[in-house]
CHARMM internal coordinates of N, CA and C (Angstrom, degrees):
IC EDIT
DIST 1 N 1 CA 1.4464
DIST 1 CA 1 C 1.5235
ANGL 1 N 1 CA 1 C 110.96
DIST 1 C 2 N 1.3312
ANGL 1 CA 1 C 2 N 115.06
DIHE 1 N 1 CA 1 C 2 N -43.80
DIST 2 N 2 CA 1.8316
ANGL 1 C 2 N 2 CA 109.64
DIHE 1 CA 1 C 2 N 2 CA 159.13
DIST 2 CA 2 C 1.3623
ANGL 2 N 2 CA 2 C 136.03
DIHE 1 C 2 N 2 CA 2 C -64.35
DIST 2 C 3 N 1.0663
ANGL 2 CA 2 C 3 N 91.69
DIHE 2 N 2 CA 2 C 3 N -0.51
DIST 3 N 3 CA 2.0440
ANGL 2 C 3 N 3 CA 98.54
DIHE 2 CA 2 C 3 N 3 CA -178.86
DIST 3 CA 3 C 1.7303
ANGL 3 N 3 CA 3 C 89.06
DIHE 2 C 3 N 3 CA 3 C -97.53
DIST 3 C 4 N 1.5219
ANGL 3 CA 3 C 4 N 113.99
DIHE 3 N 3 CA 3 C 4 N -28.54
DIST 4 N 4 CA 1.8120
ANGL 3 C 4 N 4 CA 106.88
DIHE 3 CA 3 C 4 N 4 CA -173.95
DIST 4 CA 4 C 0.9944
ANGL 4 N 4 CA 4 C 105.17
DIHE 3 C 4 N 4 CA 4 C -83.86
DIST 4 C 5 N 1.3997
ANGL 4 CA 4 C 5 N 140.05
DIHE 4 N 4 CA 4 C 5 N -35.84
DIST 5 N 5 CA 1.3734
ANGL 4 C 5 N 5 CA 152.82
DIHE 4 CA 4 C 5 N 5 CA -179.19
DIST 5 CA 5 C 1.6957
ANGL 5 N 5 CA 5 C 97.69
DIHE 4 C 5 N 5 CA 5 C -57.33
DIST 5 C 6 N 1.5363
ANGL 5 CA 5 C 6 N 110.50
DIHE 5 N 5 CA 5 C 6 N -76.42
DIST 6 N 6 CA 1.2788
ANGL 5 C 6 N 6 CA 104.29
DIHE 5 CA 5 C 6 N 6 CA 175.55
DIST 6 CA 6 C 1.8148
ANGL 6 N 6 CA 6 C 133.00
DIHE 5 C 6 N 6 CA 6 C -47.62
DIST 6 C 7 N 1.2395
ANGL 6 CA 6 C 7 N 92.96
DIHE 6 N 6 CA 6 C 7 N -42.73
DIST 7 N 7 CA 1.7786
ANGL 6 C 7 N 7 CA 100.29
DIHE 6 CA 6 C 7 N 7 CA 178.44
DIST 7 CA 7 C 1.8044
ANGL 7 N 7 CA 7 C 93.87
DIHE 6 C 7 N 7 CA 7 C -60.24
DIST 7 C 8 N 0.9681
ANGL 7 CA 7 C 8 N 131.83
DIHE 7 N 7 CA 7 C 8 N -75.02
DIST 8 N 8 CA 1.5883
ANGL 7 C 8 N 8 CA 123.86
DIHE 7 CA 7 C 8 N 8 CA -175.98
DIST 8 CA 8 C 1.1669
ANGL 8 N 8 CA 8 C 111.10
DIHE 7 C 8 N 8 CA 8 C -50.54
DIST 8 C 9 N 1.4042
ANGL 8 CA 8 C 9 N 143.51
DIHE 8 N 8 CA 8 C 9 N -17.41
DIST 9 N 9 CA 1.4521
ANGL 8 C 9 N 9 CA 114.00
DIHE 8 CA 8 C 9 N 9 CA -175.34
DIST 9 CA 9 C 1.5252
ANGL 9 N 9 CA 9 C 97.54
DIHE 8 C 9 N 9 CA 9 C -138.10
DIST 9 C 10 N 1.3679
ANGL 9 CA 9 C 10 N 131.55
DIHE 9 N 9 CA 9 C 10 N -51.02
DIST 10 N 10 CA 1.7231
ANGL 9 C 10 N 10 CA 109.78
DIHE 9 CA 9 C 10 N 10 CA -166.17
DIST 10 CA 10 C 1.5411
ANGL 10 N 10 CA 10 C 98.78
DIHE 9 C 10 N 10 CA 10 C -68.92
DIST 10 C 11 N 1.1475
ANGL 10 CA 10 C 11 N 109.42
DIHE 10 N 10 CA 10 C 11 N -51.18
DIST 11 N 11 CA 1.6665
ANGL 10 C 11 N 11 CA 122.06
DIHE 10 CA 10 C 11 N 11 CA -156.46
DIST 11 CA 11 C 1.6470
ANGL 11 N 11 CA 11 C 112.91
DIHE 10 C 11 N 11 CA 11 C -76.61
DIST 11 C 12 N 1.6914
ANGL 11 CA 11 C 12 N 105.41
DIHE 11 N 11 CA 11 C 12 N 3.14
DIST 12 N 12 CA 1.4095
ANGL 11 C 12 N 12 CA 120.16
DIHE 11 CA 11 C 12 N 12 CA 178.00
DIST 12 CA 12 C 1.7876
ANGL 12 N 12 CA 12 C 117.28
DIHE 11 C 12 N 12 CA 12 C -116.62
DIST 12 C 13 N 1.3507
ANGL 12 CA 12 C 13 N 110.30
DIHE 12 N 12 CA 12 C 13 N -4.30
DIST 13 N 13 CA 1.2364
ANGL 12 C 13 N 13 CA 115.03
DIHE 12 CA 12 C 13 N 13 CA -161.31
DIST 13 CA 13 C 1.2409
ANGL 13 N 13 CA 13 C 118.97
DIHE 12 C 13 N 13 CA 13 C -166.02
DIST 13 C 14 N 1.6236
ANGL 13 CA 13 C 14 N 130.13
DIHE 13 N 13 CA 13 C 14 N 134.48
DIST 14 N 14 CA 1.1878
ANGL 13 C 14 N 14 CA 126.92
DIHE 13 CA 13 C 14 N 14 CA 160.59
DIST 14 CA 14 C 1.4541
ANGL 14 N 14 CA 14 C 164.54
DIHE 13 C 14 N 14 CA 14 C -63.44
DIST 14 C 15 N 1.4825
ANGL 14 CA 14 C 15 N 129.86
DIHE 14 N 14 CA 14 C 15 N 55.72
DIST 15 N 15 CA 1.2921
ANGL 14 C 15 N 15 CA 112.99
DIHE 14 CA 14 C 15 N 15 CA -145.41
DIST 15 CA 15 C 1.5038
ANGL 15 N 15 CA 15 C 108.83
DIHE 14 C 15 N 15 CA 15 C -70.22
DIST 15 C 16 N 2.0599
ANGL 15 CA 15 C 16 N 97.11
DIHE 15 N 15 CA 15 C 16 N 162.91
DIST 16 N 16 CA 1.7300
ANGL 15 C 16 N 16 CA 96.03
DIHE 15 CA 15 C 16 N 16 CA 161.37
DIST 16 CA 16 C 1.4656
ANGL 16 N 16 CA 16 C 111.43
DIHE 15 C 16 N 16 CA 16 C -106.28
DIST 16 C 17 N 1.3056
ANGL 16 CA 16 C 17 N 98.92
DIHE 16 N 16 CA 16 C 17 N 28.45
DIST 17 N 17 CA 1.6860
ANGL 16 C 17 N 17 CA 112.08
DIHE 16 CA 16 C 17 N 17 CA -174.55
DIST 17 CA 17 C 1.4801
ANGL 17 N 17 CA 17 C 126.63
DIHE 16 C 17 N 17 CA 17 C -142.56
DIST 17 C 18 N 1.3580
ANGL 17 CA 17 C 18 N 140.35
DIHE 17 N 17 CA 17 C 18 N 162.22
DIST 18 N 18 CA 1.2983
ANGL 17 C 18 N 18 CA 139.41
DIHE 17 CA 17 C 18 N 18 CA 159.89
DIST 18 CA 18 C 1.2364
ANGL 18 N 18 CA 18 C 91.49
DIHE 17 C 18 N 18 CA 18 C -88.72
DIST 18 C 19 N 1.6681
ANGL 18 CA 18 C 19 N 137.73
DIHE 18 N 18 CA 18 C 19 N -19.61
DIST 19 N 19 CA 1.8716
ANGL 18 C 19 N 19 CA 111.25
DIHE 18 CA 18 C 19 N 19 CA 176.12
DIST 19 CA 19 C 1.4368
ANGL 19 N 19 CA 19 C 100.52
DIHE 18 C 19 N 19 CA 19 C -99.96
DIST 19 C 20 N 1.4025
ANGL 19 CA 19 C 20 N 129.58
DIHE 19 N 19 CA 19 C 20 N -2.88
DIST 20 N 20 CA 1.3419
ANGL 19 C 20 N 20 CA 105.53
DIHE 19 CA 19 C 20 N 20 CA 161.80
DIST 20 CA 20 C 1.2161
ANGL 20 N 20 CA 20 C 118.84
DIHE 19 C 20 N 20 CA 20 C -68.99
DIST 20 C 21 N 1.3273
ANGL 20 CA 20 C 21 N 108.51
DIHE 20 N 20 CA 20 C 21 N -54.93
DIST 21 N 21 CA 1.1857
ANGL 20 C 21 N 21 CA 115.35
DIHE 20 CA 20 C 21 N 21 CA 167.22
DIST 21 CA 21 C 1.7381
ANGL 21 N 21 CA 21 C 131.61
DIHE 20 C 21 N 21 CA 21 C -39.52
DIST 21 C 22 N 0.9900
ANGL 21 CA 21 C 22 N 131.65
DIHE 21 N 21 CA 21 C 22 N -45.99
DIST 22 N 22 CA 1.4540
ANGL 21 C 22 N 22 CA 152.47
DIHE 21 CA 21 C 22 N 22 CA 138.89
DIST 22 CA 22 C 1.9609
ANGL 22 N 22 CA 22 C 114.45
DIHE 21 C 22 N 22 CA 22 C -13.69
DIST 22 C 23 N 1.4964
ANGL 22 CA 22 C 23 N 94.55
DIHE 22 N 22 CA 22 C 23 N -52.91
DIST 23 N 23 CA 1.3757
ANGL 22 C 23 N 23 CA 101.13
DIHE 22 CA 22 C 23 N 23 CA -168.26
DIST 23 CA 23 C 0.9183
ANGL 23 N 23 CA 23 C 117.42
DIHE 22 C 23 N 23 CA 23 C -103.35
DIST 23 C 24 N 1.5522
ANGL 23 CA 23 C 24 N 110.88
DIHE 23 N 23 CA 23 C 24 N -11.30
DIST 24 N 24 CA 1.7086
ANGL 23 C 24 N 24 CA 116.84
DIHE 23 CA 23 C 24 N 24 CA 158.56
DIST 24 CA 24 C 1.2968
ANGL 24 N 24 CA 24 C 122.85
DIHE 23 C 24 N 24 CA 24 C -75.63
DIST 24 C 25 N 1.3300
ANGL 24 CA 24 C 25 N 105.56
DIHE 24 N 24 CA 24 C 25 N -25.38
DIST 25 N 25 CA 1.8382
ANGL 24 C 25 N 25 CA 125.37
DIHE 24 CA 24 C 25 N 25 CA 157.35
DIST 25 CA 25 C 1.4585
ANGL 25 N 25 CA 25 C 103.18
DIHE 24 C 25 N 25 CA 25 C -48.06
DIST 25 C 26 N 1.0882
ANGL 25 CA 25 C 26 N 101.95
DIHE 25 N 25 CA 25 C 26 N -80.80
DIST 26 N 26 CA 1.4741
ANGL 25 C 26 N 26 CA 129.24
DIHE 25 CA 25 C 26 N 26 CA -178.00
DIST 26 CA 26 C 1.8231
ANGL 26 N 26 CA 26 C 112.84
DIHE 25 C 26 N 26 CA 26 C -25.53
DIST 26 C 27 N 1.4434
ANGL 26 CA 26 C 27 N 103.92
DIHE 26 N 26 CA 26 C 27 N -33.49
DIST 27 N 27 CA 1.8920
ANGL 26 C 27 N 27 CA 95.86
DIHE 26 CA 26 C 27 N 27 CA -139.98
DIST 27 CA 27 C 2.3959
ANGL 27 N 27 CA 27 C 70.45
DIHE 26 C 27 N 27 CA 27 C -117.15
DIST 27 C 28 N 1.3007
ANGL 27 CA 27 C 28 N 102.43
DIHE 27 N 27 CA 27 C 28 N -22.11
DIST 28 N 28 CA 1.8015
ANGL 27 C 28 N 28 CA 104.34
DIHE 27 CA 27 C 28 N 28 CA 176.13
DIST 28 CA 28 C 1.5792
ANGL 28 N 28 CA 28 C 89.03
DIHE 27 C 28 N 28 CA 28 C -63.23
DIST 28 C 29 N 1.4374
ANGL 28 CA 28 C 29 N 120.93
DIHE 28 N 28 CA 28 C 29 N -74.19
DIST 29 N 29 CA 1.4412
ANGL 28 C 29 N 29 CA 106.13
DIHE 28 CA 28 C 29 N 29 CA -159.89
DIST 29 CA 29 C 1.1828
ANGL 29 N 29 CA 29 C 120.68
DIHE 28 C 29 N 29 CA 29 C -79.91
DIST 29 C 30 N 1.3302
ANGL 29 CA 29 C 30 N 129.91
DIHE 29 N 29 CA 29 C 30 N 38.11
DIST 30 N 30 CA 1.6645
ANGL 29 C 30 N 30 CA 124.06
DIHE 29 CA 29 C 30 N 30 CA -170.35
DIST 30 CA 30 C 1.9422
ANGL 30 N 30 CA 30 C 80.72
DIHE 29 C 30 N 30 CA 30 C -124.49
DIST 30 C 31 N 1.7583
ANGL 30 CA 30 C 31 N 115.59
DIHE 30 N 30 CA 30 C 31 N -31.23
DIST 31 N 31 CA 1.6503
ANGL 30 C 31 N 31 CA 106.60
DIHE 30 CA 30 C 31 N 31 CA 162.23
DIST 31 CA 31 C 1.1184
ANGL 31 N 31 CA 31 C 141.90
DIHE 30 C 31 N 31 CA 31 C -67.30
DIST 31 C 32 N 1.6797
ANGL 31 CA 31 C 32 N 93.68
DIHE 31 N 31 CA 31 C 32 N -17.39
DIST 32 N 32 CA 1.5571
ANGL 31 C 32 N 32 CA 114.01
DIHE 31 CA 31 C 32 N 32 CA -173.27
DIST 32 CA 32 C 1.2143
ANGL 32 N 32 CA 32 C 102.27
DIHE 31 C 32 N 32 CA 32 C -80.39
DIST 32 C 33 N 1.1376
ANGL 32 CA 32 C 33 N 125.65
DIHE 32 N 32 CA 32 C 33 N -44.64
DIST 33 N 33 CA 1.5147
ANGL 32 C 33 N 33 CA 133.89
DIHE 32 CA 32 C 33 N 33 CA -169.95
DIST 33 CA 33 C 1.5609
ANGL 33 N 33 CA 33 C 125.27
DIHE 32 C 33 N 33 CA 33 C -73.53
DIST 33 C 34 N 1.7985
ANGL 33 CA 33 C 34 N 107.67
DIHE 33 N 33 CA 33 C 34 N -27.30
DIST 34 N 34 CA 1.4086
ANGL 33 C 34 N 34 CA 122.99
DIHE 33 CA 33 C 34 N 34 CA -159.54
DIST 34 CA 34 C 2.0897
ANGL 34 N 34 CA 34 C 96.35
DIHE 33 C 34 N 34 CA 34 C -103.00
DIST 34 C 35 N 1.6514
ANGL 34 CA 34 C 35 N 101.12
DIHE 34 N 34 CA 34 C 35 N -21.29
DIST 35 N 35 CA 1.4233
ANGL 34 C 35 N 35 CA 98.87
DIHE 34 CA 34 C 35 N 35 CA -160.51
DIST 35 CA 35 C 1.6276
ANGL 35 N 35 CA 35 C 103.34
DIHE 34 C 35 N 35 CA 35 C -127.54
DIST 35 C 36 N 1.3525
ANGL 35 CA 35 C 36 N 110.16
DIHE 35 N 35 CA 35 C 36 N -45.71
DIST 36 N 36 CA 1.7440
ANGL 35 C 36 N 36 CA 111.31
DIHE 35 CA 35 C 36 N 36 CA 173.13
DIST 36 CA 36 C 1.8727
ANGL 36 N 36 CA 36 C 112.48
DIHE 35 C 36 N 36 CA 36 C -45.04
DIST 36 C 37 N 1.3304
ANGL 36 CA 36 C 37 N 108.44
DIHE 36 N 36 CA 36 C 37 N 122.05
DIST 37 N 37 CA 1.4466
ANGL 36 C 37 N 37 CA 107.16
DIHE 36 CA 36 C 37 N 37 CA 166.43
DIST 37 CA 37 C 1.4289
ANGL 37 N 37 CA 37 C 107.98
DIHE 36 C 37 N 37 CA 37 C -94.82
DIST 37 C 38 N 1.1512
ANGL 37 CA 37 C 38 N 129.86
DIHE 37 N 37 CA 37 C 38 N 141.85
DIST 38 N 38 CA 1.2109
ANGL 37 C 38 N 38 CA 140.07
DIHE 37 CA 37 C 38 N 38 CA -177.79
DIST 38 CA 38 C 1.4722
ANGL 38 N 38 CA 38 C 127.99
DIHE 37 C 38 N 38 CA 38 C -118.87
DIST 38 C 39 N 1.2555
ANGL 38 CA 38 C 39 N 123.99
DIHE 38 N 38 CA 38 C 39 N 120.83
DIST 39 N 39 CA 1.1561
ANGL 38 C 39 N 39 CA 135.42
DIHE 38 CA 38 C 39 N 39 CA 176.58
DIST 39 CA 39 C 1.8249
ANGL 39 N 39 CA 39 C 110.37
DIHE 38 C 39 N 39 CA 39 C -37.85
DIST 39 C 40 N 0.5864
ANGL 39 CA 39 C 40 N 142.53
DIHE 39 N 39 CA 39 C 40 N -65.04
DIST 40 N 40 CA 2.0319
ANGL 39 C 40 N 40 CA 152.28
DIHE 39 CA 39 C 40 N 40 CA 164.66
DIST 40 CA 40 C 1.3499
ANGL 40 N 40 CA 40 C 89.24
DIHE 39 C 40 N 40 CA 40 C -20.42
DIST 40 C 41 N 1.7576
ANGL 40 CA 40 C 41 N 135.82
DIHE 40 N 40 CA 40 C 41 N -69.14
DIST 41 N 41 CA 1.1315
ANGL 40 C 41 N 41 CA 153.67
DIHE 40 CA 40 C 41 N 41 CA 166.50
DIST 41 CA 41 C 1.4668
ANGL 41 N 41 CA 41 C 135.84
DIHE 40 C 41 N 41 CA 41 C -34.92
DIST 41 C 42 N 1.6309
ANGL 41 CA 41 C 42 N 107.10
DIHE 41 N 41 CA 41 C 42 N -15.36
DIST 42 N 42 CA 1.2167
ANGL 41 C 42 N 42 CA 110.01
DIHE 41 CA 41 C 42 N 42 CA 169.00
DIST 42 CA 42 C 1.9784
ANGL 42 N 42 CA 42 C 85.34
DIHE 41 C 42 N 42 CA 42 C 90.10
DIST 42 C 43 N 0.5605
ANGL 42 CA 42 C 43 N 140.98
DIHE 42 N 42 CA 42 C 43 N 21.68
DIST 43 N 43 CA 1.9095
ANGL 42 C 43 N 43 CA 129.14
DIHE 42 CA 42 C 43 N 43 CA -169.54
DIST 43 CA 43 C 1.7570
ANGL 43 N 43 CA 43 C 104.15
DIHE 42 C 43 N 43 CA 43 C 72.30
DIST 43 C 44 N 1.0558
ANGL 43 CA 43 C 44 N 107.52
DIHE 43 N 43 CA 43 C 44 N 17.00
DIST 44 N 44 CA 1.2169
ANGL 43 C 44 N 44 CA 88.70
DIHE 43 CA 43 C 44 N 44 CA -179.62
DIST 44 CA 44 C 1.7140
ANGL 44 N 44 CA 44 C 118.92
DIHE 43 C 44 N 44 CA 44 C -101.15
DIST 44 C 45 N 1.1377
ANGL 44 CA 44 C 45 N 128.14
DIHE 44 N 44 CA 44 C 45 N 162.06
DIST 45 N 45 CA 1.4229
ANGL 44 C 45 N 45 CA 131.95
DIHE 44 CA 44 C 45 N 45 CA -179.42
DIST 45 CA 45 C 1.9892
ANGL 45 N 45 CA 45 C 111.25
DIHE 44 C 45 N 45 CA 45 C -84.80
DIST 45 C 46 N 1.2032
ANGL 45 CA 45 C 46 N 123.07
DIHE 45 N 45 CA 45 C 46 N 119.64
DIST 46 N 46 CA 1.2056
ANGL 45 C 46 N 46 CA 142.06
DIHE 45 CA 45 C 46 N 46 CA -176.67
DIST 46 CA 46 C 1.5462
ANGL 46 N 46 CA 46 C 92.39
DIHE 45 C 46 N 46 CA 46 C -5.86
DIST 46 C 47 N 1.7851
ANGL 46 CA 46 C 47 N 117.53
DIHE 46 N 46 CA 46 C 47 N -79.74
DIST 47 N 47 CA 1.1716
ANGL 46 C 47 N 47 CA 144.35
DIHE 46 CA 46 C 47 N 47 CA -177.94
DIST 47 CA 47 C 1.5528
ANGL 47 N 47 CA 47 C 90.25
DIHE 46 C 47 N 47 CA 47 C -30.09
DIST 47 C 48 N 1.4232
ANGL 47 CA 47 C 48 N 117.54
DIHE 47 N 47 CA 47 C 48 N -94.00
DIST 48 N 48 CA 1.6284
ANGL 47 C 48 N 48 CA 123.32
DIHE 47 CA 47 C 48 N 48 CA -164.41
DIST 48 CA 48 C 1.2573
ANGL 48 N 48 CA 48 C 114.90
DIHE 47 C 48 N 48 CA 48 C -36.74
DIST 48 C 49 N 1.6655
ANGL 48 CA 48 C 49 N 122.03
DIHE 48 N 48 CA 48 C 49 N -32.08
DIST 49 N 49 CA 1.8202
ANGL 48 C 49 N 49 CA 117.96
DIHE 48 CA 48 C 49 N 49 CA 171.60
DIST 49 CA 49 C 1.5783
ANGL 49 N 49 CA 49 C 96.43
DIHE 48 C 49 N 49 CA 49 C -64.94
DIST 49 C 50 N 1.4699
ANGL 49 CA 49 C 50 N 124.49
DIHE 49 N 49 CA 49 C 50 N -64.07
DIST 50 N 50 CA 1.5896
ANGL 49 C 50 N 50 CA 104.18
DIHE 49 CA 49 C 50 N 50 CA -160.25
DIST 50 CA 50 C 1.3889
ANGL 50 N 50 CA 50 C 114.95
DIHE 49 C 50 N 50 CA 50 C -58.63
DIST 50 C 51 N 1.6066
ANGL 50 CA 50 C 51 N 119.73
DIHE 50 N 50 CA 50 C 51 N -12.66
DIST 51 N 51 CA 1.6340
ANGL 50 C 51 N 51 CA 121.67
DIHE 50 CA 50 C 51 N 51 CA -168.25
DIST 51 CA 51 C 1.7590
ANGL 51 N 51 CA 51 C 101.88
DIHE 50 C 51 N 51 CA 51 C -82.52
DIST 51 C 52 N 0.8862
ANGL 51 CA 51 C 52 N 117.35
DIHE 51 N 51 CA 51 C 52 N -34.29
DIST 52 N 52 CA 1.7775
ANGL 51 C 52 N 52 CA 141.65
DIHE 51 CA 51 C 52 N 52 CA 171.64
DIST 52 CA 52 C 1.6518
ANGL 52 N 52 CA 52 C 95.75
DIHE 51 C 52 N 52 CA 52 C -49.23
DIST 52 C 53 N 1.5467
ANGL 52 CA 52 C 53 N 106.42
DIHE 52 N 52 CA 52 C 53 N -69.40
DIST 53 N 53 CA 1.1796
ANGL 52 C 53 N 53 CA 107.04
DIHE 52 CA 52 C 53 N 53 CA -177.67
DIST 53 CA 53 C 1.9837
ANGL 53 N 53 CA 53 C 137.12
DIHE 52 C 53 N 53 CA 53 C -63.89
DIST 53 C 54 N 1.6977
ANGL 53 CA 53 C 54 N 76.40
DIHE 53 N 53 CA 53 C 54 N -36.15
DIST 54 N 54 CA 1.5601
ANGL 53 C 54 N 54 CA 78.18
DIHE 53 CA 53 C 54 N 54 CA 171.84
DIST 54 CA 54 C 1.2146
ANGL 54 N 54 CA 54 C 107.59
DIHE 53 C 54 N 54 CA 54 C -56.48
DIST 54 C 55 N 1.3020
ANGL 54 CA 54 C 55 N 125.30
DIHE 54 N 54 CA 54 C 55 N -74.87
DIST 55 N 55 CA 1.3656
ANGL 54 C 55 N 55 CA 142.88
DIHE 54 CA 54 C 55 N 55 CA -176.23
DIST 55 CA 55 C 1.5947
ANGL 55 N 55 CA 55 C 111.27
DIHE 54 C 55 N 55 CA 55 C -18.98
DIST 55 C 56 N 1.6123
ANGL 55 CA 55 C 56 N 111.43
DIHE 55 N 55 CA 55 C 56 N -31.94
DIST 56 N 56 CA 1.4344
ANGL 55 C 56 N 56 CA 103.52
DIHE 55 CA 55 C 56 N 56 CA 179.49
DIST 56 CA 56 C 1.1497
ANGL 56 N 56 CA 56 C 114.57
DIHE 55 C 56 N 56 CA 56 C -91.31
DIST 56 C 57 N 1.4777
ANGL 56 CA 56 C 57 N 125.74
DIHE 56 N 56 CA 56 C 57 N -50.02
DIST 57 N 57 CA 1.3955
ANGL 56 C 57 N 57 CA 143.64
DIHE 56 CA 56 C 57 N 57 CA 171.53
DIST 57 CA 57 C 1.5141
ANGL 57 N 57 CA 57 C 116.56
DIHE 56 C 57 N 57 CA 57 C -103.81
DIST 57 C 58 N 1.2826
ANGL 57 CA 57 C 58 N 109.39
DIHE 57 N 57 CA 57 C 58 N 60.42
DIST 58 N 58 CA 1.9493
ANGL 57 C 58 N 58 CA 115.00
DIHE 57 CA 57 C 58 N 58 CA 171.53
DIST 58 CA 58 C 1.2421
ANGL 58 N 58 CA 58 C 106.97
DIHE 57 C 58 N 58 CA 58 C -37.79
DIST 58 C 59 N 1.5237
ANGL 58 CA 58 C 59 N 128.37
DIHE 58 N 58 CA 58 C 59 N -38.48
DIST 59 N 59 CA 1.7193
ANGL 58 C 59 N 59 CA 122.20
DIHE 58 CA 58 C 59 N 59 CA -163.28
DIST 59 CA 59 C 1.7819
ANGL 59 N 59 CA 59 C 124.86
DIHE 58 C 59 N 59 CA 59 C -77.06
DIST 59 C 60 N 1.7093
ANGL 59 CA 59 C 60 N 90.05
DIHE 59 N 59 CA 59 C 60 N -21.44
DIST 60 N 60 CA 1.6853
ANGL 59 C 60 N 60 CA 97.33
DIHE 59 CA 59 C 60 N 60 CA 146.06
DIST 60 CA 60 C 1.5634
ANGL 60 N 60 CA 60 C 140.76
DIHE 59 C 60 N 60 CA 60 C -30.78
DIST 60 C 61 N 1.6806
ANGL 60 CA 60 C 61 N 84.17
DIHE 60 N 60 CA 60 C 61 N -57.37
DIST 61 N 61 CA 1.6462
ANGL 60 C 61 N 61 CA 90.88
DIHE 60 CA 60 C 61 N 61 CA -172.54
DIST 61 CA 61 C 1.7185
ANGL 61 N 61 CA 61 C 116.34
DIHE 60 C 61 N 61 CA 61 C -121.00
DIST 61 C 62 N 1.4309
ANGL 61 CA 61 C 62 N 114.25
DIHE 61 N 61 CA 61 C 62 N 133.37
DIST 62 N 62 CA 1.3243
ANGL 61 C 62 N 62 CA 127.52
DIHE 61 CA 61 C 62 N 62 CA -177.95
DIST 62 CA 62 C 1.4749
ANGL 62 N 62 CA 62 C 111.29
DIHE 61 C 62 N 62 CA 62 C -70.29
DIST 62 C 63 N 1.5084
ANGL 62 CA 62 C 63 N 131.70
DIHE 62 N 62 CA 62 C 63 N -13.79
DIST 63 N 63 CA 1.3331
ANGL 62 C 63 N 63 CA 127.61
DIHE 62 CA 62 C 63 N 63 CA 177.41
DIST 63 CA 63 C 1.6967
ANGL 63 N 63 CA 63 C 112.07
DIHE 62 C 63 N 63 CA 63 C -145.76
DIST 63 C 64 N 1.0837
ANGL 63 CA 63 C 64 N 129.86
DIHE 63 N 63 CA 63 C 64 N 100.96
DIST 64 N 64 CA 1.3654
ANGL 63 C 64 N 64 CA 155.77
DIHE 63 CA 63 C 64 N 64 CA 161.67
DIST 64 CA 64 C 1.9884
ANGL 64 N 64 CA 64 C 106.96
DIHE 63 C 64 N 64 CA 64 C 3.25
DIST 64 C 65 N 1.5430
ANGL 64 CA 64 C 65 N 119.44
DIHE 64 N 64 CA 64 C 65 N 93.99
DIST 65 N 65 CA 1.8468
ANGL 64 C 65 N 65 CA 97.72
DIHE 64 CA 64 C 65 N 65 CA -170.79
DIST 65 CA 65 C 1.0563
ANGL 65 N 65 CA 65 C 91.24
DIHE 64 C 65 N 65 CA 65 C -56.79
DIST 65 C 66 N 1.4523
ANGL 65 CA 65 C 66 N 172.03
DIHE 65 N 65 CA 65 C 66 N -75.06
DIST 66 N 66 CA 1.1745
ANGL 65 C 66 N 66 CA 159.03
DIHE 65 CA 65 C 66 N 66 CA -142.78
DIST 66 CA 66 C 1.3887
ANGL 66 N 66 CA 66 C 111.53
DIHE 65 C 66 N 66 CA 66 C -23.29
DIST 66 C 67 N 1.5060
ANGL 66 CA 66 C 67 N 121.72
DIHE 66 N 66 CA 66 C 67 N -42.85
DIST 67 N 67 CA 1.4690
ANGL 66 C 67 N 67 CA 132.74
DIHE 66 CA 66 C 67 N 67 CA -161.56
DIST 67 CA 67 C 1.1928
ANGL 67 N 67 CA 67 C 100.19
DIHE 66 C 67 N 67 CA 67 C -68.64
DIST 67 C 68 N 1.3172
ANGL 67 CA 67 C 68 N 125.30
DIHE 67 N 67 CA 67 C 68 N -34.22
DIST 68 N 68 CA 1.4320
ANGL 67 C 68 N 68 CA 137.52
DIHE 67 CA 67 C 68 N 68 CA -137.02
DIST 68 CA 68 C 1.7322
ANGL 68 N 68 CA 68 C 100.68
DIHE 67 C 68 N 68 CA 68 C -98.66
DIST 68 C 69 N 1.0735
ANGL 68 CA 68 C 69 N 110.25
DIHE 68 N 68 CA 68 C 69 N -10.53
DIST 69 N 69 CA 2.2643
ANGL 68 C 69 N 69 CA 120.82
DIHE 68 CA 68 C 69 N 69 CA -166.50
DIST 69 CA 69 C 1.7513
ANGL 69 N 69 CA 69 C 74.56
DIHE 68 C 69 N 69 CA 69 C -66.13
DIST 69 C 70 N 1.8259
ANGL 69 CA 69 C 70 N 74.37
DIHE 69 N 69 CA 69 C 70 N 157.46
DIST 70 N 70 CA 1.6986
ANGL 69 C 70 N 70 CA 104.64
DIHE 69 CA 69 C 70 N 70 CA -166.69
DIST 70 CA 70 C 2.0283
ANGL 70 N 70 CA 70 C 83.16
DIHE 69 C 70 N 70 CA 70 C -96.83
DIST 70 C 71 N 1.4534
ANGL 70 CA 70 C 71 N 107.19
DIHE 70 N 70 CA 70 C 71 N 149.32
DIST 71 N 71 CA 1.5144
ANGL 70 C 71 N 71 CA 105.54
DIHE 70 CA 70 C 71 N 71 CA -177.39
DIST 71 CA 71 C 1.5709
ANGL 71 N 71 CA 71 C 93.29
DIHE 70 C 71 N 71 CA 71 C -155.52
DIST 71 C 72 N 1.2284
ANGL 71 CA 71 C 72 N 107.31
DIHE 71 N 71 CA 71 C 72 N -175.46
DIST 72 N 72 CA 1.6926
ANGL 71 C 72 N 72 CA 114.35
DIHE 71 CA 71 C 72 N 72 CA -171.03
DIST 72 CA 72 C 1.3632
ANGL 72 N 72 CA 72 C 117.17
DIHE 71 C 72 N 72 CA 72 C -68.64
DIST 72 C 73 N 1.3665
ANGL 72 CA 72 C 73 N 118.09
DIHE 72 N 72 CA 72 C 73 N -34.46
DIST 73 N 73 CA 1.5810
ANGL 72 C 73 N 73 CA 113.41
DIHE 72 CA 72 C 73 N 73 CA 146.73
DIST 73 CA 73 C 1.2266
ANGL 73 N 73 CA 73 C 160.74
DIHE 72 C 73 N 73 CA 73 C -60.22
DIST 73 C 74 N 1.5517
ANGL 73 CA 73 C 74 N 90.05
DIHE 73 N 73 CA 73 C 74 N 7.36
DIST 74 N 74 CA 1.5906
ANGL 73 C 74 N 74 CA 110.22
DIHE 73 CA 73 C 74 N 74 CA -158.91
DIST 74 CA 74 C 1.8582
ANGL 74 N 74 CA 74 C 97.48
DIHE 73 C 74 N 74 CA 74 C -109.81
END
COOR INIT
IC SEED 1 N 1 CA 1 C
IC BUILD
């Protein structure tokens, strides 16, 4: 997962910052997580396994993944 992290962002791009850099980190793994389907997962996307799961066992979790989707305010 650090050789993918790195190949997409240091080894792809220039910052003039440690917070550009930071938030390009930042804004890569919040896509990776919300949109990459993953083999471990069945094809499924991070988000769609916990929504699967809530749905079976709600008493797991104290806050709904639904709440959590990336939207125009975010």
């Amino acid at each position: 997962m650090v050789r993918t992290i790195k190949d997409a962002t240091v080894r792809a791009f220039h910052y003039a910052s440690i917070d550009d850099l930071r938030r390009h980190v930042r804004d890569w793994l919040l896509a990776y997580n919300y949109a990459k389907q993953l083999k471990a997962l069945r094809f499924k996307t991070p988000l769609e396994a916990l929504k699967l799961i809530s749905a079976e066992k709600p008493e797991l979790f104290v806050r709904q993944p639904s709440h959590d989707m990336l939207g125009l305010n975010t």
